[in-house]
mmCIF file of the N, C-alpha and C atoms, coordinates in Angstrom:
data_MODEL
# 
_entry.id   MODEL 
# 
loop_
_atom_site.group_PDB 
_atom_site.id 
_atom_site.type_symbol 
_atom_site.label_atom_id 
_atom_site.label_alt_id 
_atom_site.label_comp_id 
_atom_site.label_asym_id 
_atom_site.label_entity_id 
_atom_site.label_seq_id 
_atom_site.pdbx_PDB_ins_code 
_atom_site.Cartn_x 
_atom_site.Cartn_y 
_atom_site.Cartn_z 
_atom_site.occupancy 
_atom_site.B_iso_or_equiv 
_atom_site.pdbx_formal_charge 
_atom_site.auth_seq_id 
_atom_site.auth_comp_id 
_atom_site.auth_asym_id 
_atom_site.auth_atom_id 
_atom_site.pdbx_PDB_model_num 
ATOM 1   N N  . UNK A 1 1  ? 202.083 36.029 183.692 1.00 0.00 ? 1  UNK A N  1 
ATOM 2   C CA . UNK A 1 1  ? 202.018 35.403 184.995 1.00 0.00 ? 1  UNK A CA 1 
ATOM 3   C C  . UNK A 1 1  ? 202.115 36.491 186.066 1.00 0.00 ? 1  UNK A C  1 
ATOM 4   N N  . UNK A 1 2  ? 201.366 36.741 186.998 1.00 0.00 ? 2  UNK A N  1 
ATOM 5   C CA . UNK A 1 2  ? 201.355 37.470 188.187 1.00 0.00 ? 2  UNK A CA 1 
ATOM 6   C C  . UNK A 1 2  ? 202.457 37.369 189.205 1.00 0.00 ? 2  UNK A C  1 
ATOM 7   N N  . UNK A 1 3  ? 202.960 38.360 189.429 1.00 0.00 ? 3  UNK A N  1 
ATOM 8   C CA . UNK A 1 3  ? 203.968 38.285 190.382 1.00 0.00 ? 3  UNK A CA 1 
ATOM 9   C C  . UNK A 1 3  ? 203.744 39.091 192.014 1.00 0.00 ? 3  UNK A C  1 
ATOM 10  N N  . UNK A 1 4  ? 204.750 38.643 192.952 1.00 0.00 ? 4  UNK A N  1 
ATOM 11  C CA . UNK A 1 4  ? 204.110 39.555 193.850 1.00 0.00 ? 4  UNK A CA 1 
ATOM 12  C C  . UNK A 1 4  ? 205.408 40.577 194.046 1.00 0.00 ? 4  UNK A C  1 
ATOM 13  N N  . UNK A 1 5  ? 205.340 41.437 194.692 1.00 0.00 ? 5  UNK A N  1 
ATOM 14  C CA . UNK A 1 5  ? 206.226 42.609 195.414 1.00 0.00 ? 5  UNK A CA 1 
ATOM 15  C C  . UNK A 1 5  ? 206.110 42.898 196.663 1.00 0.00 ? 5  UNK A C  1 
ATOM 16  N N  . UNK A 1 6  ? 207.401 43.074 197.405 1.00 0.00 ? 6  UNK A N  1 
ATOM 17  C CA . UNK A 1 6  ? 207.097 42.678 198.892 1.00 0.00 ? 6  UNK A CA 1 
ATOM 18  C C  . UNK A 1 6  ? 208.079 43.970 199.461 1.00 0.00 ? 6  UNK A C  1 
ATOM 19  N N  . UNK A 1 7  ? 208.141 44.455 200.159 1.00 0.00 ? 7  UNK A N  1 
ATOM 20  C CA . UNK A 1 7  ? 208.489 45.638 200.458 1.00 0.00 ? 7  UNK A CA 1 
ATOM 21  C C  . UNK A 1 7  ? 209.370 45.351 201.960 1.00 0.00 ? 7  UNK A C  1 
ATOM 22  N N  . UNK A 1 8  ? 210.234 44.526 202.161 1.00 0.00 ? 8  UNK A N  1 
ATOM 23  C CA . UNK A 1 8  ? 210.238 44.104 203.739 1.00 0.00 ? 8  UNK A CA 1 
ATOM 24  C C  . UNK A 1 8  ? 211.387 45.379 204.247 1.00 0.00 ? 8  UNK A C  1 
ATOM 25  N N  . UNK A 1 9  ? 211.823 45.910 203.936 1.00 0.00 ? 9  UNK A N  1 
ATOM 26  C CA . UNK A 1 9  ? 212.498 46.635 205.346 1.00 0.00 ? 9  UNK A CA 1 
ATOM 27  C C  . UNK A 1 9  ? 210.976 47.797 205.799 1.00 0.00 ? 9  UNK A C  1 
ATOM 28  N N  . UNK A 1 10 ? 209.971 47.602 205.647 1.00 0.00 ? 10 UNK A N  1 
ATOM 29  C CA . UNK A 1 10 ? 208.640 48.144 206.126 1.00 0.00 ? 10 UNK A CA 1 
ATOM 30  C C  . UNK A 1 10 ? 207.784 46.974 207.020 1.00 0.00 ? 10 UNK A C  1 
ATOM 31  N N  . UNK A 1 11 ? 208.563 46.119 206.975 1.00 0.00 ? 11 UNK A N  1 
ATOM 32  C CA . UNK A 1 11 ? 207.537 45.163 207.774 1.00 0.00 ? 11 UNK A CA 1 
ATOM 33  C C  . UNK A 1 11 ? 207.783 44.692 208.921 1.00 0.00 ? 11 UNK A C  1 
ATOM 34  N N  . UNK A 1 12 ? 206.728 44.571 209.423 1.00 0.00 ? 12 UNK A N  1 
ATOM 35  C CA . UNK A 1 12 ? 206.395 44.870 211.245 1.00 0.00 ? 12 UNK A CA 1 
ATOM 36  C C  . UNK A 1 12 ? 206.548 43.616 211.522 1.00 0.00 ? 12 UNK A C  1 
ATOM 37  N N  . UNK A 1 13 ? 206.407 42.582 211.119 1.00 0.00 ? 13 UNK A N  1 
ATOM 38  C CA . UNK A 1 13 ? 206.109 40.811 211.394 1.00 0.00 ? 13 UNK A CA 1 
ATOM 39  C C  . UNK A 1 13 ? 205.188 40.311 212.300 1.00 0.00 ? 13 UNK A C  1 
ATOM 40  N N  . UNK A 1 14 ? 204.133 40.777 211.593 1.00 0.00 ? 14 UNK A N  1 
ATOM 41  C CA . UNK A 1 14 ? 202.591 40.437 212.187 1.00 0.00 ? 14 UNK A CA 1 
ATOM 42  C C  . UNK A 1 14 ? 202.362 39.239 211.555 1.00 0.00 ? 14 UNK A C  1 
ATOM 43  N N  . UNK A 1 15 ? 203.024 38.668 211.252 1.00 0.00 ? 15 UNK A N  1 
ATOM 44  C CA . UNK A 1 15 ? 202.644 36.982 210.507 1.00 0.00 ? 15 UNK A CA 1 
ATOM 45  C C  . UNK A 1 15 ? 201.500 36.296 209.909 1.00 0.00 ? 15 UNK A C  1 
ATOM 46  N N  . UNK A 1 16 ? 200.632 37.441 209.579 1.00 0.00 ? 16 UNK A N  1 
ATOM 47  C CA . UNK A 1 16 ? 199.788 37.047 208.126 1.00 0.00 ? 16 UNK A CA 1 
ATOM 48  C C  . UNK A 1 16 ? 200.057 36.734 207.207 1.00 0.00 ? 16 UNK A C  1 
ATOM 49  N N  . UNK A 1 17 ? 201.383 36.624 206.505 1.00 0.00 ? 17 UNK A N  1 
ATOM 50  C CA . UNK A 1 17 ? 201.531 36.077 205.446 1.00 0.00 ? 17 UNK A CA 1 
ATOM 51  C C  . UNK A 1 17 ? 202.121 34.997 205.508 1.00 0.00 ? 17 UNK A C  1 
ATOM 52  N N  . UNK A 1 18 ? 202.934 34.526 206.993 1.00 0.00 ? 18 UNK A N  1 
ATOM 53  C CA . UNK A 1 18 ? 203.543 33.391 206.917 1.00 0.00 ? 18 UNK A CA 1 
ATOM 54  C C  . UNK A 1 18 ? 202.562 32.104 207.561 1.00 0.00 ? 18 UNK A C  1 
ATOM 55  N N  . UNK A 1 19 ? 201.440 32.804 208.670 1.00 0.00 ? 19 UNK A N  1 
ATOM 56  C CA . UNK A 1 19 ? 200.258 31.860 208.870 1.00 0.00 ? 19 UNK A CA 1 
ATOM 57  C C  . UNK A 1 19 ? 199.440 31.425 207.466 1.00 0.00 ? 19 UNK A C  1 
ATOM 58  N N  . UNK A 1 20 ? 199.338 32.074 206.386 1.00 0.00 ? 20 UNK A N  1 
ATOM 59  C CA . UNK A 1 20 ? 198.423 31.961 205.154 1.00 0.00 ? 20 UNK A CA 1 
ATOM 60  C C  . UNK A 1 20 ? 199.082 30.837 204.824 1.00 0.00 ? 20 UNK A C  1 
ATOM 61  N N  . UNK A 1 21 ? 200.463 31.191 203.850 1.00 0.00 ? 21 UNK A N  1 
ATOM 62  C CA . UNK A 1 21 ? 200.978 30.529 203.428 1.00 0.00 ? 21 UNK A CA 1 
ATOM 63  C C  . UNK A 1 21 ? 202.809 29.957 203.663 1.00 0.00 ? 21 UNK A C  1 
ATOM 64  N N  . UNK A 1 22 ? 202.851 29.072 204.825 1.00 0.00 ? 22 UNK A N  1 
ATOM 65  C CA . UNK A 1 22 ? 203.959 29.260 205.039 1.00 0.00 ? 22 UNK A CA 1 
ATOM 66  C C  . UNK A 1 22 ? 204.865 28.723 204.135 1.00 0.00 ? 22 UNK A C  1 
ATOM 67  N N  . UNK A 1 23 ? 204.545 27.693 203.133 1.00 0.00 ? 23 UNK A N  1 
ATOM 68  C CA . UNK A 1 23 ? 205.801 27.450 201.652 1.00 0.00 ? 23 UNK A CA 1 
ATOM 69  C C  . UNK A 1 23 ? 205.691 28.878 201.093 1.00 0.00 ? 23 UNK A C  1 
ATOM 70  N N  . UNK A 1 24 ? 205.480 29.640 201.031 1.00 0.00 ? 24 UNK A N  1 
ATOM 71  C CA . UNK A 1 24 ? 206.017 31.251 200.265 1.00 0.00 ? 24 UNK A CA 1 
ATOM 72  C C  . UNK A 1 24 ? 206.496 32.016 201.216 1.00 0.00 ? 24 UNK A C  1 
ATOM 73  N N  . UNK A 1 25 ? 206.355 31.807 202.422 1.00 0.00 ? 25 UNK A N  1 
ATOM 74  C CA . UNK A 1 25 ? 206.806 33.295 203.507 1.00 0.00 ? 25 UNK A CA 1 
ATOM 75  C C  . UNK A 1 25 ? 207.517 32.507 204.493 1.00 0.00 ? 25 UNK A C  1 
ATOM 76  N N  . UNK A 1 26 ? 208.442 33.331 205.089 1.00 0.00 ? 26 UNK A N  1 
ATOM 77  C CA . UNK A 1 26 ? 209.123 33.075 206.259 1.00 0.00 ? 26 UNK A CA 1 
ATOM 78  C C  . UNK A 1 26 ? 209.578 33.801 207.778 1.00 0.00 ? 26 UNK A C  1 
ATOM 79  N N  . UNK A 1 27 ? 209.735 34.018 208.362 1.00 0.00 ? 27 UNK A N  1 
ATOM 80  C CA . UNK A 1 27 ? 209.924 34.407 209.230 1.00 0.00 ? 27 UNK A CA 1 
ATOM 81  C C  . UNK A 1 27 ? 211.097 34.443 209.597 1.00 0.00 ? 27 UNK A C  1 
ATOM 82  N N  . UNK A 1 28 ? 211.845 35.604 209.893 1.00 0.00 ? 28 UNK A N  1 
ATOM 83  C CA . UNK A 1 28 ? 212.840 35.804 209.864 1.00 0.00 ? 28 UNK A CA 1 
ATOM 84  C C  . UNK A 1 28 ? 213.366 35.749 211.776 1.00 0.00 ? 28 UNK A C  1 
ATOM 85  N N  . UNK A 1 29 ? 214.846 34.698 211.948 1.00 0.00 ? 29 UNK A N  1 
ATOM 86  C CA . UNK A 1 29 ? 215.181 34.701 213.212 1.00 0.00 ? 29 UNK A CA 1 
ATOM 87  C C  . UNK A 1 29 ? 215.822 35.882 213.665 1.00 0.00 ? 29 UNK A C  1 
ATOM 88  N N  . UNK A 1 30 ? 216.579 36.688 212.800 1.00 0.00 ? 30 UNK A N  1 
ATOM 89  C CA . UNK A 1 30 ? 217.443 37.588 213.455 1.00 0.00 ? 30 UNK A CA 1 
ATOM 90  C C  . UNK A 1 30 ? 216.607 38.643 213.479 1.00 0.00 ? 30 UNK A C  1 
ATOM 91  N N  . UNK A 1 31 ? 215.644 39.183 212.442 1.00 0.00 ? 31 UNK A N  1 
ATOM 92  C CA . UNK A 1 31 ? 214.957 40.585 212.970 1.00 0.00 ? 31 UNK A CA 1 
ATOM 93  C C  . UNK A 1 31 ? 213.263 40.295 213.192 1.00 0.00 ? 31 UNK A C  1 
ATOM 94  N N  . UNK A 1 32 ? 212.731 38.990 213.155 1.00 0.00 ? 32 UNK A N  1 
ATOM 95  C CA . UNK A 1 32 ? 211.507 38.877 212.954 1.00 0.00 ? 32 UNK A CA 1 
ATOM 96  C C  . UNK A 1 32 ? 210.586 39.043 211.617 1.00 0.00 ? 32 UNK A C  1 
ATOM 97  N N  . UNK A 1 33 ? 211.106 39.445 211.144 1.00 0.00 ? 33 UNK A N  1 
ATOM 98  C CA . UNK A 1 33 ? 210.392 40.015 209.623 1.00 0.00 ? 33 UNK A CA 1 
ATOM 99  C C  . UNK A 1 33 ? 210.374 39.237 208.686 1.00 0.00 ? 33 UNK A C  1 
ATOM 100 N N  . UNK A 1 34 ? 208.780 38.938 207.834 1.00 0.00 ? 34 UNK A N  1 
ATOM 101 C CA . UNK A 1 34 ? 208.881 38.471 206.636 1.00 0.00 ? 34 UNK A CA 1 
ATOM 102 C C  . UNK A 1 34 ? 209.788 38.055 205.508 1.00 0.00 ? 34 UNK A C  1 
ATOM 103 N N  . UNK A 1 35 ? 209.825 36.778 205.265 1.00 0.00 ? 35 UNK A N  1 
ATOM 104 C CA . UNK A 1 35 ? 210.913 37.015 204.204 1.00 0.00 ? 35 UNK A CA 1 
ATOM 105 C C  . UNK A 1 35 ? 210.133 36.661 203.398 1.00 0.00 ? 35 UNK A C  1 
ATOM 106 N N  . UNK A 1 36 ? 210.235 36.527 201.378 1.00 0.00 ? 36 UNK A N  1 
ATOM 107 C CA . UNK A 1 36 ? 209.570 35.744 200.206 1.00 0.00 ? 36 UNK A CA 1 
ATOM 108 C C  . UNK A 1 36 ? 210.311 34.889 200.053 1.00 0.00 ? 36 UNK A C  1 
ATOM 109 N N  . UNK A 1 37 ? 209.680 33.707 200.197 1.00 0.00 ? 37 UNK A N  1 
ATOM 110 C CA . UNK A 1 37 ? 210.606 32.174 199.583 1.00 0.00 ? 37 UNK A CA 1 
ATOM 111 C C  . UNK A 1 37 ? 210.459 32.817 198.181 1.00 0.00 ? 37 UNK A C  1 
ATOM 112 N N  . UNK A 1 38 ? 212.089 32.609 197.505 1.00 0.00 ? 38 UNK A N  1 
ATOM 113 C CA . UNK A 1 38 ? 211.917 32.447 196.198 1.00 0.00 ? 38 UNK A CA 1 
ATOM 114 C C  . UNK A 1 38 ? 212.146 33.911 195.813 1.00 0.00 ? 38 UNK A C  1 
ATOM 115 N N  . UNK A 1 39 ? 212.208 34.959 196.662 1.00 0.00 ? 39 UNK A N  1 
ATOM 116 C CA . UNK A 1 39 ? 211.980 36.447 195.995 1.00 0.00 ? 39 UNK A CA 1 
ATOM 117 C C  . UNK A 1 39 ? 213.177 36.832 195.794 1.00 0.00 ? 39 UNK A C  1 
ATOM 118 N N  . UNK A 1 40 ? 213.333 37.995 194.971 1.00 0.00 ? 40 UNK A N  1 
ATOM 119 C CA . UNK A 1 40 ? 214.625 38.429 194.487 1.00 0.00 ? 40 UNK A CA 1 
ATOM 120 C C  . UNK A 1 40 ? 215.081 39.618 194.781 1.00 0.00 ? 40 UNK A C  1 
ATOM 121 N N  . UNK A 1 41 ? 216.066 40.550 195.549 1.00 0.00 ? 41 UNK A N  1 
ATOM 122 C CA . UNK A 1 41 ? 216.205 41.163 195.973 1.00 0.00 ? 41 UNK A CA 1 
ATOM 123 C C  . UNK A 1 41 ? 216.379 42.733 194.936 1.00 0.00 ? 41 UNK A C  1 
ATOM 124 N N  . UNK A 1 42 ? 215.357 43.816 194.884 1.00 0.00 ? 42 UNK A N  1 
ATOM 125 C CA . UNK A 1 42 ? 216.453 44.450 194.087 1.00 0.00 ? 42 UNK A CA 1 
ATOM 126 C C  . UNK A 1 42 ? 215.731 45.768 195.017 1.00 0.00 ? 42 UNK A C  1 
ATOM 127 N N  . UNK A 1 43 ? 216.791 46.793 195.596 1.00 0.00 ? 43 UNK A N  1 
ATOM 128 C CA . UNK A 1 43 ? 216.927 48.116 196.231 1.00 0.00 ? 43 UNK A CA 1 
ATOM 129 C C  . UNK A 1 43 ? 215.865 47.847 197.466 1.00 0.00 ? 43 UNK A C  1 
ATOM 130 N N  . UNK A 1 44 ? 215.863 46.821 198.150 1.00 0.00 ? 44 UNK A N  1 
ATOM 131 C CA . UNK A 1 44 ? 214.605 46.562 198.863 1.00 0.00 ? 44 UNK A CA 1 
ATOM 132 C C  . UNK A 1 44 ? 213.485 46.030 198.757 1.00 0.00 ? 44 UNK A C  1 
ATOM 133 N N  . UNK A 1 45 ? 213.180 45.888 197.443 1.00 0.00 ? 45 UNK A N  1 
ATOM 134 C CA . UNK A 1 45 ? 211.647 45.294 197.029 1.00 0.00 ? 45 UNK A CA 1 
ATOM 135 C C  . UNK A 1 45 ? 211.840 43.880 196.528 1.00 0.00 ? 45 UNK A C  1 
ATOM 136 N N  . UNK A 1 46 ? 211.432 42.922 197.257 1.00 0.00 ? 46 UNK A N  1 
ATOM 137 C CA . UNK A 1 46 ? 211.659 41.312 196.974 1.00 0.00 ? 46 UNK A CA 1 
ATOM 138 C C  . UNK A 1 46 ? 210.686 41.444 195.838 1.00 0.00 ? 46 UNK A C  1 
ATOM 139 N N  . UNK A 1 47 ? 211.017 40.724 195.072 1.00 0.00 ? 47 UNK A N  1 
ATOM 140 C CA . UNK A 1 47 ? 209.583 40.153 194.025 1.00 0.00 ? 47 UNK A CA 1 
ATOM 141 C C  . UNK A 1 47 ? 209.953 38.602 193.545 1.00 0.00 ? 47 UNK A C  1 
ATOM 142 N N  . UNK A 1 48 ? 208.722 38.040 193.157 1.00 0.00 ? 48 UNK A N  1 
ATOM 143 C CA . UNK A 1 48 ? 208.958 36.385 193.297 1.00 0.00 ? 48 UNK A CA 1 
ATOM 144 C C  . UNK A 1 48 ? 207.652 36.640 192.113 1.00 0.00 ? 48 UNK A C  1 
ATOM 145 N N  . UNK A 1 49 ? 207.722 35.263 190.768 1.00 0.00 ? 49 UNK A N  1 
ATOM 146 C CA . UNK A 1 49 ? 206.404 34.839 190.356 1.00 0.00 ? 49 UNK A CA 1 
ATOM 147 C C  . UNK A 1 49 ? 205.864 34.328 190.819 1.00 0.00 ? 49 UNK A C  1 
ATOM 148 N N  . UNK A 1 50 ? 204.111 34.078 190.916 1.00 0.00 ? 50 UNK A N  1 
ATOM 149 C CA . UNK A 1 50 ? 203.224 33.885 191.606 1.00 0.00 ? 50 UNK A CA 1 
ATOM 150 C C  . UNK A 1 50 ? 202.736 32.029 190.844 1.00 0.00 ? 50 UNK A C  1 
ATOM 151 N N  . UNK A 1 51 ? 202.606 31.058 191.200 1.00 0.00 ? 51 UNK A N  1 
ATOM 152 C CA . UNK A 1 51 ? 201.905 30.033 190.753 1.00 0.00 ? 51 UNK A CA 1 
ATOM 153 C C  . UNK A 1 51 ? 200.275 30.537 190.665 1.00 0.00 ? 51 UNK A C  1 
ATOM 154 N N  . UNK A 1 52 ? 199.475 30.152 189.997 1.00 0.00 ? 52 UNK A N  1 
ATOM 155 C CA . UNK A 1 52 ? 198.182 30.110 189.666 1.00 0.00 ? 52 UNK A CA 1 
ATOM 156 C C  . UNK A 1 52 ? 197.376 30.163 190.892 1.00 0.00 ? 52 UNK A C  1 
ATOM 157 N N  . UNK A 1 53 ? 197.892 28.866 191.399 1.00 0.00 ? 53 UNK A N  1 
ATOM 158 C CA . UNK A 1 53 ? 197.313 28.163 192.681 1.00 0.00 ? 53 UNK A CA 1 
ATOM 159 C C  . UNK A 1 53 ? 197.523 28.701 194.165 1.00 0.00 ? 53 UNK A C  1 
ATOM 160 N N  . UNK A 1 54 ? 197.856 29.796 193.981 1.00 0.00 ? 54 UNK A N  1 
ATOM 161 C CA . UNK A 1 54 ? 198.707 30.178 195.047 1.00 0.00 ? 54 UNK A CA 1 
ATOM 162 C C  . UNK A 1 54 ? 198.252 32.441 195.325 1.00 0.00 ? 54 UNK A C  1 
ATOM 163 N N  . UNK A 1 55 ? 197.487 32.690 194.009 1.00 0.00 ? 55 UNK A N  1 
ATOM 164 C CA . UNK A 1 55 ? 197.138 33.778 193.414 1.00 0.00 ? 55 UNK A CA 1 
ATOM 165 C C  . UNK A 1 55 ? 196.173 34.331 194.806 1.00 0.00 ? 55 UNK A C  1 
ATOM 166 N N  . UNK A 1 56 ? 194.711 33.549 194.953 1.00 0.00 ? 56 UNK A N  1 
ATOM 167 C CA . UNK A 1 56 ? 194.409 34.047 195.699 1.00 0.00 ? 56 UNK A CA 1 
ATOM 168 C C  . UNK A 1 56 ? 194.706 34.102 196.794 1.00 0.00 ? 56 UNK A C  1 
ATOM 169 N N  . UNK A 1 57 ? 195.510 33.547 197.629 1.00 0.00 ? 57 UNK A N  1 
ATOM 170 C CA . UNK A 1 57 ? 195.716 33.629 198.635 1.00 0.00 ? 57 UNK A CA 1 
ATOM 171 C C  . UNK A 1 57 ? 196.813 34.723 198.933 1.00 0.00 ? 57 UNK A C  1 
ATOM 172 N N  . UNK A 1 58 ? 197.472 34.749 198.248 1.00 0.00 ? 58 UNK A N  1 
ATOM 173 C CA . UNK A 1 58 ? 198.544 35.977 197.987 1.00 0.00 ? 58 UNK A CA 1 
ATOM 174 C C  . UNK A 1 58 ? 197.555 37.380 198.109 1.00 0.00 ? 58 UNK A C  1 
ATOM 175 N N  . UNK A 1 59 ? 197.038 37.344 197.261 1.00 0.00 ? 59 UNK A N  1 
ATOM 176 C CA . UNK A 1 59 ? 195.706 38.478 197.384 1.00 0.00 ? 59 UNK A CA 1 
ATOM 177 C C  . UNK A 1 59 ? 195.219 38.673 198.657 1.00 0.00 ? 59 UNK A C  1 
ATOM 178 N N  . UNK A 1 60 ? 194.749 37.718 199.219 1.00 0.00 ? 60 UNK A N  1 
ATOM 179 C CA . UNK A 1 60 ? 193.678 37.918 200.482 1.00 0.00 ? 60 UNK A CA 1 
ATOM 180 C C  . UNK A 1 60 ? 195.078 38.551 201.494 1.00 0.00 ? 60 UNK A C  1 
ATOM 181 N N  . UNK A 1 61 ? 196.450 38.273 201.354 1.00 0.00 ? 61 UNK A N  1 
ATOM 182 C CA . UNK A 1 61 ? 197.368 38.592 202.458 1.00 0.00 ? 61 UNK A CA 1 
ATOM 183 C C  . UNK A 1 61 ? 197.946 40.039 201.938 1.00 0.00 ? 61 UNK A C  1 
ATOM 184 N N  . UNK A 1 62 ? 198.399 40.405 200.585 1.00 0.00 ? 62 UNK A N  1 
ATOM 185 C CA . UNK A 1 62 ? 197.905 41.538 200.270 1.00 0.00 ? 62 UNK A CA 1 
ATOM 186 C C  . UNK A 1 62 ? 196.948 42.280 200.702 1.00 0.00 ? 62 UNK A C  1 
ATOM 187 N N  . UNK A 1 63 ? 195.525 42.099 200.909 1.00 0.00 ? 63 UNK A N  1 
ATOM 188 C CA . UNK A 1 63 ? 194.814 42.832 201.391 1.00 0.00 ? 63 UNK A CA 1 
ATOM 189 C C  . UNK A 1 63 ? 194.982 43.228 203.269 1.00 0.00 ? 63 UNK A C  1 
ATOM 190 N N  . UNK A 1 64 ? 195.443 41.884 203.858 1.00 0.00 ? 64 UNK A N  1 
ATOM 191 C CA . UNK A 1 64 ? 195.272 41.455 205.201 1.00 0.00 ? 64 UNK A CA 1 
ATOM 192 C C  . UNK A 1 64 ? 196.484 42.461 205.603 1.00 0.00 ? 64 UNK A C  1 
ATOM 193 N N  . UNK A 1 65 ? 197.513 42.999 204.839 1.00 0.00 ? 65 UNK A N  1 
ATOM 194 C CA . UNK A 1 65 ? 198.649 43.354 205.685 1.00 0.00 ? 65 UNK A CA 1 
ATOM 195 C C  . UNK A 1 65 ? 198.792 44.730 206.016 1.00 0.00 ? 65 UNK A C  1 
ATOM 196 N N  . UNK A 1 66 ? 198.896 44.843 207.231 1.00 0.00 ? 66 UNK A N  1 
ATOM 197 C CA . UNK A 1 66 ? 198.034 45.886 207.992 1.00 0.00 ? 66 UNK A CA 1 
ATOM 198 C C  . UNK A 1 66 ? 199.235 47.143 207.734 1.00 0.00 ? 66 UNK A C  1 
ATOM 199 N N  . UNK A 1 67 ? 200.190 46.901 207.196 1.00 0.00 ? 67 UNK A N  1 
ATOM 200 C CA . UNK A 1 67 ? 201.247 48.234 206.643 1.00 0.00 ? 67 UNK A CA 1 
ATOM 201 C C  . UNK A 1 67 ? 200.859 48.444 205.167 1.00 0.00 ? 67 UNK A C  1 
ATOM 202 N N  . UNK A 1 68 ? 200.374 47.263 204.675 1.00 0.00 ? 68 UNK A N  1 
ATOM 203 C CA . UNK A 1 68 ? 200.005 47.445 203.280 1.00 0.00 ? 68 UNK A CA 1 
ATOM 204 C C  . UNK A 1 68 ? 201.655 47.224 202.075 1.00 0.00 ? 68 UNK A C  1 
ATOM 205 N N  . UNK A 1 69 ? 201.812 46.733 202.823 1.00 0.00 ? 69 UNK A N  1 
ATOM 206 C CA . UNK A 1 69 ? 203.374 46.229 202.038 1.00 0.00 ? 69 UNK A CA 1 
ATOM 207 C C  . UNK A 1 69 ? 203.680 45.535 200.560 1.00 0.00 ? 69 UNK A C  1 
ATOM 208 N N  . UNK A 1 70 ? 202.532 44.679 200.311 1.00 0.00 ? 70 UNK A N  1 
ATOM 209 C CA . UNK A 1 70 ? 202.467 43.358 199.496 1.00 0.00 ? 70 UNK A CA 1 
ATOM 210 C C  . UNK A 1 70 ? 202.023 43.585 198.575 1.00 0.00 ? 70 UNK A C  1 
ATOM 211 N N  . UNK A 1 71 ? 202.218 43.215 197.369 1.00 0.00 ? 71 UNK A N  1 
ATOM 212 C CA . UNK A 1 71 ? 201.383 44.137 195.909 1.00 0.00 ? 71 UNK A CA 1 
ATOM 213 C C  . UNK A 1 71 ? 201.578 43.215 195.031 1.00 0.00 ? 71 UNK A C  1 
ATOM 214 N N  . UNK A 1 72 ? 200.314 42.705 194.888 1.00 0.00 ? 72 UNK A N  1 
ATOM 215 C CA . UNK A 1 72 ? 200.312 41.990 193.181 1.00 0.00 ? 72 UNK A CA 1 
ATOM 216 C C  . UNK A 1 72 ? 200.336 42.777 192.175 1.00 0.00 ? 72 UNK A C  1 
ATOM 217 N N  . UNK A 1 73 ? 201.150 41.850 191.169 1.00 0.00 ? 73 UNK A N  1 
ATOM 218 C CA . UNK A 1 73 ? 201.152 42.743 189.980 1.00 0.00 ? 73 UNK A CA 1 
ATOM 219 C C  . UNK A 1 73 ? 200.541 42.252 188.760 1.00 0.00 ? 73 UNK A C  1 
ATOM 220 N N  . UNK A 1 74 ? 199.925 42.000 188.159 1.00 0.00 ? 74 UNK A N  1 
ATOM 221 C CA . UNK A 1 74 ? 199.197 41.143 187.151 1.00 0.00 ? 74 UNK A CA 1 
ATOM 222 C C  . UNK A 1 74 ? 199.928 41.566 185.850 1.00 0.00 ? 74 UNK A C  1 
# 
């Protein structure tokens, strides 16, 4: 199953990932920044499994994120 990796103390909160898909991403009140619904914290790098249904679009925001933060992992 594909998972994603999210890198947030690098992220700017340009809200491409939470306009895509906002049941997986969030927006954070106190610093603005991305959060992963569901992701797991380890040394900074959230990672969460990916549903099927949910793959490409993860991808297209992977590609879309203009720090390049977001990384599928297959």
């Amino acid at each position: 199953m594909p998972k994603i990796q999210f890198y947030r103390n690098k992220c700017i909160g340009c809200n491409i990932c939470y306009e895509t898909l906002p049941h997986r991403w969030r927006l954070s009140r106190v610093d603005g920044k991305s959060t992963l619904v569901g992701g797991v914290d380890k040394k900074g790098i959230y990672s969460a499994q990916l549903f099927p249904d949910e793959l490409d679009a993860n991808e297209f925001i992977a590609q879309a994120c203009p720090v390049k933060i977001i990384k599928i992992v297959v």
